[in-house]
VOGUTOR-314611 format. One record per residue (C-alpha): residue in one letter; x, y, z. Coordinates in pm, whole numbers, padded with zeros to 5 digits, always signed. Example, Ala and Ser with C-alpha at 12.3 -4.5 7.8 and 13.67 -1.06 7.14 Angstrom:
A+01230-00450+00780 S+01367-00106+00714 
END
This chain:
X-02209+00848+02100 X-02164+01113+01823 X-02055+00949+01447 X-02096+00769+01196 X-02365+00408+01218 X-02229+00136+01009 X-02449+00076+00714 X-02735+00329+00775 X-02539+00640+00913 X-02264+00864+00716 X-02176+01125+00993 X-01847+01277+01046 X-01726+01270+01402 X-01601+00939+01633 X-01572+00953+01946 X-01176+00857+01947 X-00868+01036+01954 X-00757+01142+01682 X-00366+00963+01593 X-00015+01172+01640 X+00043+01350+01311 X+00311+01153+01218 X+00122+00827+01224 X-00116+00908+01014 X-00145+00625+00798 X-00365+00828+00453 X-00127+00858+00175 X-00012+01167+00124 X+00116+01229+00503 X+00334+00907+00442 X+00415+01045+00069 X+00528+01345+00201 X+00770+01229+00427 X+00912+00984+00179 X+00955+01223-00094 X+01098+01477+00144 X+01359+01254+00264 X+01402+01222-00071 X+01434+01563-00131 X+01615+01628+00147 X+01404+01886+00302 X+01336+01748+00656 X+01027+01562+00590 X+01148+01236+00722 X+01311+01407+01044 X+00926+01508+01101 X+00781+01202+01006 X+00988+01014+01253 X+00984+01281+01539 X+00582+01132+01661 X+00713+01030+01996 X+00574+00679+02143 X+00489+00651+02463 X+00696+00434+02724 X+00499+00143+02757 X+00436+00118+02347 X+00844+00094+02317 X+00902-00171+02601 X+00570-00344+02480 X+00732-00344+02128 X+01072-00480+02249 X+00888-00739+02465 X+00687-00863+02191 X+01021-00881+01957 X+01177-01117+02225 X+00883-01334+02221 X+00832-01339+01906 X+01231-01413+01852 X+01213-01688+02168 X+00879-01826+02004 X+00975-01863+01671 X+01305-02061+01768 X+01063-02299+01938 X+00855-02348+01628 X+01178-02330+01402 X+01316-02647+01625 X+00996-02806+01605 X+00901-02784+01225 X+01192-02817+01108 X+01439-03129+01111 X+01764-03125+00885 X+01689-03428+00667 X+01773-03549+00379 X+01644-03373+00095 X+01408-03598-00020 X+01223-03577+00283 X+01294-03260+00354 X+01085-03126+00108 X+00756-03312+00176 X+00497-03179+00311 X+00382-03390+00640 X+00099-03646+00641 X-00236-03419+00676 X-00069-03074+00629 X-00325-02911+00367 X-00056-02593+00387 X+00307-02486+00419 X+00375-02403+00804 X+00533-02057+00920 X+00852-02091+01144 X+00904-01698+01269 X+01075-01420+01186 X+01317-01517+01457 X+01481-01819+01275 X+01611-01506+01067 X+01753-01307+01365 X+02118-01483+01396 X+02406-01230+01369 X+02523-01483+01097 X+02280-01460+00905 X+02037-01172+00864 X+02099-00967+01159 X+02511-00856+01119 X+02600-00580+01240 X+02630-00364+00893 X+02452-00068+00712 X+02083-00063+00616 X+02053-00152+00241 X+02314-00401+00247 X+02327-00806+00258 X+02284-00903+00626 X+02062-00620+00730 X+01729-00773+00669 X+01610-00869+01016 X+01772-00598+01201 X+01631-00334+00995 X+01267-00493+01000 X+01239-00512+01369 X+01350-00194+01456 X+01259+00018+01155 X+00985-00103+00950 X+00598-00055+01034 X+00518-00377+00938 X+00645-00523+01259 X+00419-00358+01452 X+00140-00492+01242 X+00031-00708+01484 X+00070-00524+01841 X-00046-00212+01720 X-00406-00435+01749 X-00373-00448+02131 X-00377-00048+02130 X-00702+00183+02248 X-00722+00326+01924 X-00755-00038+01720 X-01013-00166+02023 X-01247+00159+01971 X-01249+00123+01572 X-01385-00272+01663 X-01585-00113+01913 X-01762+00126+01648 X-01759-00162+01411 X-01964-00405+01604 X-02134-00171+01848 X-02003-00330+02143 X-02099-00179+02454 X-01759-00079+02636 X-01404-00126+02522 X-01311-00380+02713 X-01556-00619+02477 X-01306-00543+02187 X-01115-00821+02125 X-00886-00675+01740 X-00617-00856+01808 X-00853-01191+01833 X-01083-01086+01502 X-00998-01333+01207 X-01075-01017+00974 X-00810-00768+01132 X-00570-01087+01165 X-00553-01106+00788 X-00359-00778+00637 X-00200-00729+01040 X-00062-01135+01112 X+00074-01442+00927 X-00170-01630+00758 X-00136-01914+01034 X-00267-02281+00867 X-00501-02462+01093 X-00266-02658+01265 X-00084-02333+01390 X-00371-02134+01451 X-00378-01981+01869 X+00049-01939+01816 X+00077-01634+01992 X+00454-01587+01923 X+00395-01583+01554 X+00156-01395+01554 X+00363-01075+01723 X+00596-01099+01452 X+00334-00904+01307 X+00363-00852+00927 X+00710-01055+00921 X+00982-01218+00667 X+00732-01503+00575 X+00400-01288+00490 X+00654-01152+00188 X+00911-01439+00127 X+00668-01726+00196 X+00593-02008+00481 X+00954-02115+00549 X+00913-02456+00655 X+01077-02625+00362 X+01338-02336+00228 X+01504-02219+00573 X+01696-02541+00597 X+01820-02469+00237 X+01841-02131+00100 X+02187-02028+00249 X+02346-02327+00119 X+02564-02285-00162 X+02312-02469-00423 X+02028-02228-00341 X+02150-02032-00588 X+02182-02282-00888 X+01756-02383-00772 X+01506-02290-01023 X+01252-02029-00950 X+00964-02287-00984 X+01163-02530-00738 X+01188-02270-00512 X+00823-02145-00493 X+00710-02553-00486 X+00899-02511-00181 X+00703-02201-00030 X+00949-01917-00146 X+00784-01659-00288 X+00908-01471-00572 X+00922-01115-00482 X+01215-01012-00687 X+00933-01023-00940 X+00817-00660-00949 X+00473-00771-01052 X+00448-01094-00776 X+00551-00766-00513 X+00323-00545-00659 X-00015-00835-00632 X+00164-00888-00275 X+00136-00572-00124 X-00207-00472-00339 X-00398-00763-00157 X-00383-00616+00212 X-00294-00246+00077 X-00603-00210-00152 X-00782-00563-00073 X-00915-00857-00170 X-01257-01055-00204 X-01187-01190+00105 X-01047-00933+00303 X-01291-00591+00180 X-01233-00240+00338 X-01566-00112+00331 X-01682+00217+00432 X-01819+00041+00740 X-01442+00014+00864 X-01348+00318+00780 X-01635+00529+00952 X-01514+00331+01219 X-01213+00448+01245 X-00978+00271+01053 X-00740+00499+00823 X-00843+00453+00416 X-00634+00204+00316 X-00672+00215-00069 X-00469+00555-00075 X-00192+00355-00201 X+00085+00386-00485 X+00305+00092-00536 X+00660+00260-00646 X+00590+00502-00292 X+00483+00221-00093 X+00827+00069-00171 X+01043+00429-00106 X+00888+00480+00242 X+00964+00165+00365 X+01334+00149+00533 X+01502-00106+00250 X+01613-00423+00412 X+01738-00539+00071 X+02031-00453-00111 X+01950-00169-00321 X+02245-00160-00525 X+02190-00482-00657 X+01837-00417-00732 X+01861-00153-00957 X+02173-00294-01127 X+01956-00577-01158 X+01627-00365-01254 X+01761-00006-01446 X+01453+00258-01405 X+01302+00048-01085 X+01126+00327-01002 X+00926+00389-01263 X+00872+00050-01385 X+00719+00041-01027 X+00529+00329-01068 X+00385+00148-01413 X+00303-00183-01260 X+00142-00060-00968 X-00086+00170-01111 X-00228-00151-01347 X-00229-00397-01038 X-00365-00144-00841 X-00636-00095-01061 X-00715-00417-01099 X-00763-00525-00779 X-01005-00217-00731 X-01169-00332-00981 X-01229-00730-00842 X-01323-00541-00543 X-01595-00355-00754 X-01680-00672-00908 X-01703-00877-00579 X-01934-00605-00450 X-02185-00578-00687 X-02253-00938-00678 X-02294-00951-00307 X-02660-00894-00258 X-02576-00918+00134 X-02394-00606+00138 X-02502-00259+00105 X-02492-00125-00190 X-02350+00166-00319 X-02038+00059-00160 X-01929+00425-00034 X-01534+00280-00024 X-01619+00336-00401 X-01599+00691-00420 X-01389+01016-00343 X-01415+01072+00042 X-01422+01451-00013 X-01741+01436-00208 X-01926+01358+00160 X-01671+01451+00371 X-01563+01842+00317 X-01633+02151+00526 X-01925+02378+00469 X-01703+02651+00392 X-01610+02881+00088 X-01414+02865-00094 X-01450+02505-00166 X-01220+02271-00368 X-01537+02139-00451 X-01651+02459-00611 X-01322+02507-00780 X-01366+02511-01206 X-01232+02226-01393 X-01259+02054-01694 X-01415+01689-01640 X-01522+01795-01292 X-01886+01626-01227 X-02167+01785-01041 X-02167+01833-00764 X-02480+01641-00676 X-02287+01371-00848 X-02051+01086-00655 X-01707+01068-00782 X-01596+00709-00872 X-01234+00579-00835 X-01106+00944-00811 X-00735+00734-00692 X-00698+00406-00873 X-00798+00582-01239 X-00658+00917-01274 X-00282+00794-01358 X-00346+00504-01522 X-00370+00585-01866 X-00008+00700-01837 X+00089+00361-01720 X-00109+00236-01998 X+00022+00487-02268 X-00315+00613-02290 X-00521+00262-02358 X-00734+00282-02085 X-01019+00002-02101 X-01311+00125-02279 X-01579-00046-02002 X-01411+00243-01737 X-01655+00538-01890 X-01957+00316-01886 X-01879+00205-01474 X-01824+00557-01420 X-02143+00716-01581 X-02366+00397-01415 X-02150+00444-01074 X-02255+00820-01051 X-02604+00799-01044 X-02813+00711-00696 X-02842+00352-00723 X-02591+00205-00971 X-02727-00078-01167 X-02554-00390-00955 X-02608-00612-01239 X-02461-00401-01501 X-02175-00297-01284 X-02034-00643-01194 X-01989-00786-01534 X-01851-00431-01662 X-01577-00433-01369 X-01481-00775-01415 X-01442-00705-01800 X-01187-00427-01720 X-01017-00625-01450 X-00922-00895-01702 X-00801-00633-01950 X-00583-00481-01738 X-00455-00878-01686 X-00386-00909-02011 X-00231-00539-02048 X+00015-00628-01696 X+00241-00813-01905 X+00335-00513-02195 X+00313-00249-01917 X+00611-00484-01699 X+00815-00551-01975 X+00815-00231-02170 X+01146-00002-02162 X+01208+00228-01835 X+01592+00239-01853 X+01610+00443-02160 X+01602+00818-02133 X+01465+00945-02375 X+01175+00702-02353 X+01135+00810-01978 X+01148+01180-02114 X+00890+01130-02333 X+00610+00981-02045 X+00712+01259-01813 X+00650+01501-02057 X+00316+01326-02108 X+00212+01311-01792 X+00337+01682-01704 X+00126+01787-02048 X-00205+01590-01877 X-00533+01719-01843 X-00547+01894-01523 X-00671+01730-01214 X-01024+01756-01069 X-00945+01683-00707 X-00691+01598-00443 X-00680+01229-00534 X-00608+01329-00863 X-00360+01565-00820 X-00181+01318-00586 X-00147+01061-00835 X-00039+01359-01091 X+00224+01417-00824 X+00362+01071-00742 X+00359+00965-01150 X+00573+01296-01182 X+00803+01231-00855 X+00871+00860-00984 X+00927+00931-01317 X+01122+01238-01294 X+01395+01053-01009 X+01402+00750-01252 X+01519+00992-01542 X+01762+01192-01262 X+01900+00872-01238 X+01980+00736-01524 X+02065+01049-01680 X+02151+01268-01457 X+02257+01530-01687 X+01836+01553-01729 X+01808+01649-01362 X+01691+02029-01343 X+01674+02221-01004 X+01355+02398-01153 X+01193+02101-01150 X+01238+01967-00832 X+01163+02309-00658 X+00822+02269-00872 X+00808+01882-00735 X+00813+02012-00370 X+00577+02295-00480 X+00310+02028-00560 X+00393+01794-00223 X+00359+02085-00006 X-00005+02186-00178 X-00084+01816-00083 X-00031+01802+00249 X-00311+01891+00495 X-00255+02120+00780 X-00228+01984+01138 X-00527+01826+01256 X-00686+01744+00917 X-00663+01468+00682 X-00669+01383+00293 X-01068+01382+00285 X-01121+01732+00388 X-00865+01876+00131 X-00947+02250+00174 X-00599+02410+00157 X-00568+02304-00203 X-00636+02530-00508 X-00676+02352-00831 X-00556+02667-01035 X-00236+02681-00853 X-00148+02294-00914 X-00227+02338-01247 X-00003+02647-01305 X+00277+02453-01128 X+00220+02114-01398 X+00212+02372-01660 X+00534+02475-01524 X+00752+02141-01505 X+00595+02077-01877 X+00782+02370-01981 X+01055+02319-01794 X+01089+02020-01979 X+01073+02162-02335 X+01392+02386-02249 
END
């Protein structure tokens, strides 16, 4: 079979087909769409346009009834209206809260009324039938998800992959079931549900539409399994621990030369735009002015960070092989032997190009986000990371250095200013007046810090808002897009010079 040996081989090709256009799950194809529903210009018309087969859609709506049926069995069973005092303890030999299903969320009385997306009471309705996440879980028992597991473990046919079984997939695609619910198939179709973001429901369903909910303290609430995701930085953490990874749940370069899409091409304040908003969005930025870009600024240092524990965890792990290739730009392997190049392109700060670029996505916007106080151990990882064989033992301490620097930066960066506009003026001119980028990743992140500051500062002033500006925005998103057939690691289409001349622009744009 043609592609690419875990471990020993880096090839390009695998034998599977490649996925519609519009479910393309790297970045910028997901970007694009958001920001151009955004915009306005059709991108999310296209985006949503990838037809499904048949038997996906009924297997979908099958798996939603299940999953609704199931989880009204385990709501009835877990959950007894008690007094309080009881109520709230956990039960003899439970080491962990127990999940109940998205279903106990489904009544039209609750969080499934008939009313418009973005408003109270849409919640459930709008995650079943809108949001990716639901699909988490079935999209496992697809062709595509058996042949990556397939590569993976170099089974011999694809009927011996079992993804939808595998305790490593189950982790970013299911609940986190306890022991004592472990084999609950109906849970597990809900997929990436209500309880993977609000918390194990077990103690707080019986409670939290009652009219005291609301006078219960945070800490009372998360004692009782809420989680508090109303907390920008709690959401960011959230998402970052399936959408860049953990130390227990790595996306190596072994998964993704087996077919899985790179997961760490991941923004925070995008993340949140593309998804359809089951919350009340009105109330959220009343409640958080300039939510967009104080998203933008949190993510980028979370984001960072957990890169960085990843780099950490990695360099320790004499088990594992080492240079992690998840590490570095996939371009720099990855590219067509072709000229022009974008590899060949001129650029200040460019490396050789014998040289592997390190953290070309999680660094290149982060000094904004930082107002320029990027941790000083970042120059030393970078020099060690580009040679051959990195140093493992001078790497690990390094990365864990900057990880906890960026801890202790997380709380300045979430509680400086983002609702004031002259502020916000002032970082989008800095970021618009950057050093130019050396690659796609770096030119996305250019883009998204632009795009999220610049609607932040339409927003709250929108006297600010210029139409030169946003023409030069869509400029830059349409550079970033591949063409059909390709994706974000064979970047060929885009010229350096021209992105450049287009940031030049909006920085001028912004002096008028």
């Amino acid at each position: 079979m043609p592609g690419c040996s875990p471990r020993t081989g880096h090839g390009s090709t695998l034998d599977f087909p490649a996925p519609p256009r519009a479910a393309k799950a790297c970045a910028i194809l997901k970007t694009g769409a958001v920001r151009g529903r955004r915009f306005g210009s059709g991108w999310q018309a296209r985006r949503s346009s990838g037809s499904h087969s048949l038997d996906r859609v009924i297997t979908m709506r099958l798996a939603t009834i299940l999953a609704m049926l199931g989880a009204l069995l385990a709501w009835l069973s877990a959950t007894t209206f008690q007094p309080e005092s009881s109520a709230t303890a956990a039960p003899a030999g439970t080491t962990r809260l127990q999940y109940v299903g998205a279903g106990s969320c489904a009544s039209a009385a609750c969080h499934s009324q008939p009313v418009p997306q973005g408003t109270t009471g849409c919640e459930y309705t709008t995650w079943a039938s809108r949001d990716r996440h639901a699909r988490a879980y079935t999209v496992l028992l697809e062709d595509r998800s058996k042949q990556i597991e397939k590569n993976l473990k170099r089974l011999p046919s694809l009927a011996d992959a079992k993804p939808e079984e595998n305790q490593f997939c189950l982790k970013c695609h299911a609940l986190p079931l306890p022991p004592e619910q472990q084999g609950r198939t109906a849970l597990l179709l809900d997929g990436v549900s209500c309880e993977r973001c609000h918390g194990p429901a077990q103690h707080w369903l019986a409670r939290h539409y009652l009219p005291d909910w609301q006078r219960t303290s945070a800490t009372e609430k998360q004692r009782l399994g809420m989680y508090p995701t109303k907390d920008l930085v709690f959401r960011a953490e959230l998402c970052a621990s399936c959408h860049v990874g953990t130390t227990d749940a790595d996306p190596i370069h072994d998964l993704l030369g087996a077919g899985h899409p790179r997961i760490n091409h991941y923004e925070f304040s995008n993340h949140l735009a593309q998804m359809p908003p089951h919350w009340n969005e009105r109330r959220e930025r009343a409640r958080q002015p300039g939510i967009e870009a104080r998203a933008w600024a949190i993510g980028q240092v979370v984001s960072a960070r957990a890169a960085l524990e990843l780099l950490e965890k990695r360099a320790r792990d004499r088990t594992s092989p080492w240079p992690e290739f998840a590490e570095y730009e996939c371009a720099a392997c990855h590219h067509d032997l072709r000229e022009p190049s974008i590899r060949e392109q001129p650029g200040p700060g460019k490396p050789q190009l014998s040289a592997l670029s390190w953290n070309t996505w999680f660094e290149p916007a982060l000094p904004y986000a930082l107002d320029g106080d990027l941790p000083p151990e970042f120059a030393e990882i970078r020099r060690l990371m580009a040679e051959r064989y990195p140093d493992r033992d001078r790497v690990a301490p390094l990365a864990r250095a900057a990880a906890d620097r960026l801890r202790e930066a997380l709380p300045r960066v979430a509680s400086a200013r983002y609702d004031e506009p002259d502020q916000l003026a002032r970082r989008l001119a800095a970021v618009a007046d950057g050093p130019p980028p050396t690659g796609w990743d770096g030119a996305a992140q250019r883009y998204l810090a632009l795009t999220a500051l610049y609607r932040t500062l339409g927003e709250l002033a929108p006297q600010r808002r210029q139409p030169s500006i946003l023409a030069s925005l869509r400029t830059l998103h349409g550079m970033l897009e591949p063409p059909p057939g390709r994706d974000v690691r064979n970047p060929h289409r885009l010229s350096l010079e021209r992105f450049r001349e287009e940031q030049q622009k909006i920085r001028d744009q912004l002096g008028r």
